[in-house]
LUMZA-598913 format. One record per residue (C-alpha): residue in three letters; x, y, z; chain; residue number from 1. Coordinates in nm, 3 decimals. Layout:
REM LUMZA-598913
kolke:Ala; east:X; north:Y; up:Z; fivo:A; koldren:NUM
...
//
This chain:
REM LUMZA-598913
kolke:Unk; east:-0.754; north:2.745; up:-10.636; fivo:A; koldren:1
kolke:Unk; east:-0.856; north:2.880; up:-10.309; fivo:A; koldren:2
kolke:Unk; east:-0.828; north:2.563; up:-10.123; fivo:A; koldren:3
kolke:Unk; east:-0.457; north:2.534; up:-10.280; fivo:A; koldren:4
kolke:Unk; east:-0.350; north:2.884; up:-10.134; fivo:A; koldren:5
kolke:Unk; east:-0.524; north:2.775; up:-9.801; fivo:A; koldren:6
kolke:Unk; east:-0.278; north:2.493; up:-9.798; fivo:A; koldren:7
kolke:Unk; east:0.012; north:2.679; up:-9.873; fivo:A; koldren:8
kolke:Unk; east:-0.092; north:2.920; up:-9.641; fivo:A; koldren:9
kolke:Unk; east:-0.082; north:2.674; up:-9.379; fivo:A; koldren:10
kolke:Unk; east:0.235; north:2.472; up:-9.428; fivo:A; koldren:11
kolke:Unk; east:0.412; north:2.820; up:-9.435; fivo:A; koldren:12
kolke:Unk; east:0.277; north:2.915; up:-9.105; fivo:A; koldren:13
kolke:Unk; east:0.363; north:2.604; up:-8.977; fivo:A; koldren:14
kolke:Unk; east:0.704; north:2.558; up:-9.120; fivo:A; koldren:15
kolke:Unk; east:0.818; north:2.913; up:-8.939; fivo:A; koldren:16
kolke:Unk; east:0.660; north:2.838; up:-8.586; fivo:A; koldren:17
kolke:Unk; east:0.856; north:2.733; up:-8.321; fivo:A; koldren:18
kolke:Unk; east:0.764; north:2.326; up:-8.204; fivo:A; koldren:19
kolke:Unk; east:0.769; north:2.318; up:-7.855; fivo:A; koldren:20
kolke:Unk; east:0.885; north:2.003; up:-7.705; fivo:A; koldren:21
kolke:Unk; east:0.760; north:1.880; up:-7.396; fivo:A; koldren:22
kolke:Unk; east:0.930; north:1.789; up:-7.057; fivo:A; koldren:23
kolke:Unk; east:0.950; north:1.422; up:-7.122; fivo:A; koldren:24
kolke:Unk; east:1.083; north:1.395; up:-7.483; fivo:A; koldren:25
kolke:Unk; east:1.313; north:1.693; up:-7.355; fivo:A; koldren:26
kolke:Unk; east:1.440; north:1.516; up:-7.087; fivo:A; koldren:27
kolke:Unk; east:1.451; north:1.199; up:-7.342; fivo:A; koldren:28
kolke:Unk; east:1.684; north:1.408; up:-7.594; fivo:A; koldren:29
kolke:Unk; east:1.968; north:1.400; up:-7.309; fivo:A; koldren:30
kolke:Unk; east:2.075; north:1.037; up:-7.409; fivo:A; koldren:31
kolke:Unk; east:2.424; north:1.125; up:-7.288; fivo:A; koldren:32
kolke:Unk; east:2.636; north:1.229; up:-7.004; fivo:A; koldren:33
kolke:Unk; east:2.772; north:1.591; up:-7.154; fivo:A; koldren:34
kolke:Unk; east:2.484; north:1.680; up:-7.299; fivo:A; koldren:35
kolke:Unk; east:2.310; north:1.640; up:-6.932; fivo:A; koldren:36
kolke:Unk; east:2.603; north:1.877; up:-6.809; fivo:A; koldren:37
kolke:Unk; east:2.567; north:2.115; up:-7.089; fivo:A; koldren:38
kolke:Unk; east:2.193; north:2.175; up:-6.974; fivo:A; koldren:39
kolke:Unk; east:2.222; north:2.176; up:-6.612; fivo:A; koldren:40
kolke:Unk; east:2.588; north:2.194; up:-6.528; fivo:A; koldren:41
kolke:Unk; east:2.743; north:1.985; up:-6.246; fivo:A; koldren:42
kolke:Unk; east:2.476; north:1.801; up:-5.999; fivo:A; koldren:43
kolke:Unk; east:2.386; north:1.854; up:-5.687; fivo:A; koldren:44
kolke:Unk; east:2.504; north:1.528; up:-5.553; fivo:A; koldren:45
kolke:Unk; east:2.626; north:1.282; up:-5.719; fivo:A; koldren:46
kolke:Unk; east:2.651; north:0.929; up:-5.617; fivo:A; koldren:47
kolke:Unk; east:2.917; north:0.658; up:-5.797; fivo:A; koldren:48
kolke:Unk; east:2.762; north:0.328; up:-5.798; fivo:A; koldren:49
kolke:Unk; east:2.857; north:-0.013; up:-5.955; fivo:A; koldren:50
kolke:Unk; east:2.636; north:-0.026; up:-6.198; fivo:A; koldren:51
kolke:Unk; east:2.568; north:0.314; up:-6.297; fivo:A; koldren:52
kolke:Unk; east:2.639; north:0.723; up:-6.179; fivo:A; koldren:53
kolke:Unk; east:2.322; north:0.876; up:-6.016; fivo:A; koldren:54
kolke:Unk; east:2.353; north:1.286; up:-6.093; fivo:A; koldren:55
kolke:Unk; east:2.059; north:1.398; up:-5.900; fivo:A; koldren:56
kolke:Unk; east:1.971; north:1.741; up:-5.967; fivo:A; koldren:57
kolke:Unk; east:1.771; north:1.932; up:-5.654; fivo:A; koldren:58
kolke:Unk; east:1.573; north:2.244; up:-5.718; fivo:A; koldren:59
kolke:Unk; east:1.454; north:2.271; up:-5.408; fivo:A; koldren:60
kolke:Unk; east:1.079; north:2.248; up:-5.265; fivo:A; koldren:61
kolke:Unk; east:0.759; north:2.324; up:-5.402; fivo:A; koldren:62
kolke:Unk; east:0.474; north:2.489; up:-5.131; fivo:A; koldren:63
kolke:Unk; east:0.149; north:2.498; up:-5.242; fivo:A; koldren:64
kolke:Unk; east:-0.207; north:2.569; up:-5.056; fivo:A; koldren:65
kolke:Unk; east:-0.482; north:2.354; up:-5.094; fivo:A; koldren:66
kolke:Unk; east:-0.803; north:2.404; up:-4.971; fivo:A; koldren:67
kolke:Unk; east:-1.001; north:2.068; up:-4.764; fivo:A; koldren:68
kolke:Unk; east:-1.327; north:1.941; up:-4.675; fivo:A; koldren:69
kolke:Unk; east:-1.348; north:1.967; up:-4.305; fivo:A; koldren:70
kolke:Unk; east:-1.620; north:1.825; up:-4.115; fivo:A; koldren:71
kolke:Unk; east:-1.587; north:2.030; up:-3.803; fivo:A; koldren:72
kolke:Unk; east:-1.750; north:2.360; up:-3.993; fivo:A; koldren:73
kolke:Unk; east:-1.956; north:2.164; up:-4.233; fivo:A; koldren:74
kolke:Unk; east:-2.195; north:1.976; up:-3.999; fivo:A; koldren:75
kolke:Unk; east:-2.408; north:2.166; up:-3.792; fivo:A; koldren:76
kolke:Unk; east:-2.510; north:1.983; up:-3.469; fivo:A; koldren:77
kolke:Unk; east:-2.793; north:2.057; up:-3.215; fivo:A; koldren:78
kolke:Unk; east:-2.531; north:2.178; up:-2.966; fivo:A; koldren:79
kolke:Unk; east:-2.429; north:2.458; up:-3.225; fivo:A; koldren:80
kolke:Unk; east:-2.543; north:2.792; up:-3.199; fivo:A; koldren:81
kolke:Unk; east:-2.605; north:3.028; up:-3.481; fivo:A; koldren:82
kolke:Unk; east:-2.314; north:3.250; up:-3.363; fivo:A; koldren:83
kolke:Unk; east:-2.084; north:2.967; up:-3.412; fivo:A; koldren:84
kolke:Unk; east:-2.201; north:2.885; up:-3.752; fivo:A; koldren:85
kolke:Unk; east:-2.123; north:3.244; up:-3.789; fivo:A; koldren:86
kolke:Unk; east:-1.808; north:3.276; up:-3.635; fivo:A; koldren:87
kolke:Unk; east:-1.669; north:2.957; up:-3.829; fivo:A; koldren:88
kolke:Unk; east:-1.820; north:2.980; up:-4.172; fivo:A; koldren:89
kolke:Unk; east:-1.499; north:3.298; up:-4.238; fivo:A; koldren:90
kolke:Unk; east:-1.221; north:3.045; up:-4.147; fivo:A; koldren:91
kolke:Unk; east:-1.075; north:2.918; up:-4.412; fivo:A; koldren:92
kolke:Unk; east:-0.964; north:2.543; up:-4.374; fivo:A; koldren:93
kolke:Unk; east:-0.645; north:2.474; up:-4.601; fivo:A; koldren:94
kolke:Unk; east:-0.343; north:2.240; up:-4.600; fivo:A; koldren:95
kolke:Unk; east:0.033; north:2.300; up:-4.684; fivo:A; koldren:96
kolke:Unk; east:0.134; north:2.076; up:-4.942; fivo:A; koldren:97
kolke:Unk; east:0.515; north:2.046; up:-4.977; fivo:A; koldren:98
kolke:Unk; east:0.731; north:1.850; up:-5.246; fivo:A; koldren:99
kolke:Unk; east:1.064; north:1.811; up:-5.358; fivo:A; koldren:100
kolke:Unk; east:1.185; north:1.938; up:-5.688; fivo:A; koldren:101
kolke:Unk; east:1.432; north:1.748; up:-5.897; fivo:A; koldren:102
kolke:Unk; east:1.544; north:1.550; up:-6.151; fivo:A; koldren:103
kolke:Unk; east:1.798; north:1.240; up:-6.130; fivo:A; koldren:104
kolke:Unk; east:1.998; north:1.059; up:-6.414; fivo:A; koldren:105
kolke:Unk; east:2.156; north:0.716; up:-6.393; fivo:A; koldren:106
kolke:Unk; east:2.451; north:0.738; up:-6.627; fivo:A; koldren:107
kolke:Unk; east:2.624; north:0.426; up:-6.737; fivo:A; koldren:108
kolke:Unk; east:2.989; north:0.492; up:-6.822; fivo:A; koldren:109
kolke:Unk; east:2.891; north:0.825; up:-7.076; fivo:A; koldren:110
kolke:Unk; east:2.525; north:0.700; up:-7.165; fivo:A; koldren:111
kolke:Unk; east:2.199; north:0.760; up:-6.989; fivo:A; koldren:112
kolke:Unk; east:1.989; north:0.441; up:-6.900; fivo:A; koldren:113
kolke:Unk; east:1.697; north:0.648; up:-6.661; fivo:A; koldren:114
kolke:Unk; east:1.589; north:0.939; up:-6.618; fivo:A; koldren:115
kolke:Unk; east:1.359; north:1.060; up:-6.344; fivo:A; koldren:116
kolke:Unk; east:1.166; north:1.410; up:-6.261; fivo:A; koldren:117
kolke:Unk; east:0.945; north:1.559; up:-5.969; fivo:A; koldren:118
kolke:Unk; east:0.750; north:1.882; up:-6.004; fivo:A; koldren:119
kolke:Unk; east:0.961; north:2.100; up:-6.241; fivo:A; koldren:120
kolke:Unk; east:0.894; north:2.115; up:-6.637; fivo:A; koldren:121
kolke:Unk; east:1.159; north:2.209; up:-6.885; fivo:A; koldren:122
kolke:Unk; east:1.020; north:2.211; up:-7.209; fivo:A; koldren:123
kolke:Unk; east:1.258; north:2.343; up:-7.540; fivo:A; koldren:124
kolke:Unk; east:1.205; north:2.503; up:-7.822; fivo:A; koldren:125
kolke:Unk; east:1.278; north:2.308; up:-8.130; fivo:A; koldren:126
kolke:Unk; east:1.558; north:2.466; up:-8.328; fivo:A; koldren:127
//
């Protein structure tokens, strides 16, 4: 009897959560032309081709600082003196990483055939 009510317990937690759906069977759901304009209005640019539309979406540029390996304060050479070793062990050595955000849709006629993303995520709730 327990193991019943455990059950039931379950399904009716589950049944009243809210699925999340990931960016890629998100982005999959847009399978046409309005709905792609009903979640992200009118593109940034969009190019007419033969074959298909290309509505490319830009949300600008992602910076991020990552930290490197650098071999000019990690080996210590005779010629070094302890005041260097000193002076450089506070720097911190780091890169700027920069990359585009967006997401681009070749539309054929009112149907999408691709679908492409770049550092953003838009998941959705399930309804």
């Amino acid at each position: 009897m327990k193991f019943i009510k455990y059950i039931f317990l379950l399904t009716f937690i589950f049944s009243c959560s809210n699925i999340l759906y990931n960016h890629n069977d998100a982005m999959s759901m847009l399978n046409s032309k309005n709905l792609v304009i009903e979640r992200f209005g009118a593109p940034t640019s969009l190019i007419e081709g033969e074959e298909y539309d290309e509505y490319y979406y830009d949300f600008g540029v992602f910076r991020e600082t990552l930290n490197f390996f650098s071999p000019q304060i990690s080996t210590v050479s005779t010629s070094d003196s302890v005041y260097n070793l000193i002076a450089n062990e506070g720097q911190t050595q780091h890169r700027i990483k920069t990359t585009k955000r967006y997401i681009k849709f070749h539309i054929d006629g009112e149907k999408v055939i691709y679908w492409e993303s770049q550092a953003v995520n838009f998941p959705v709730k399930k309804d």
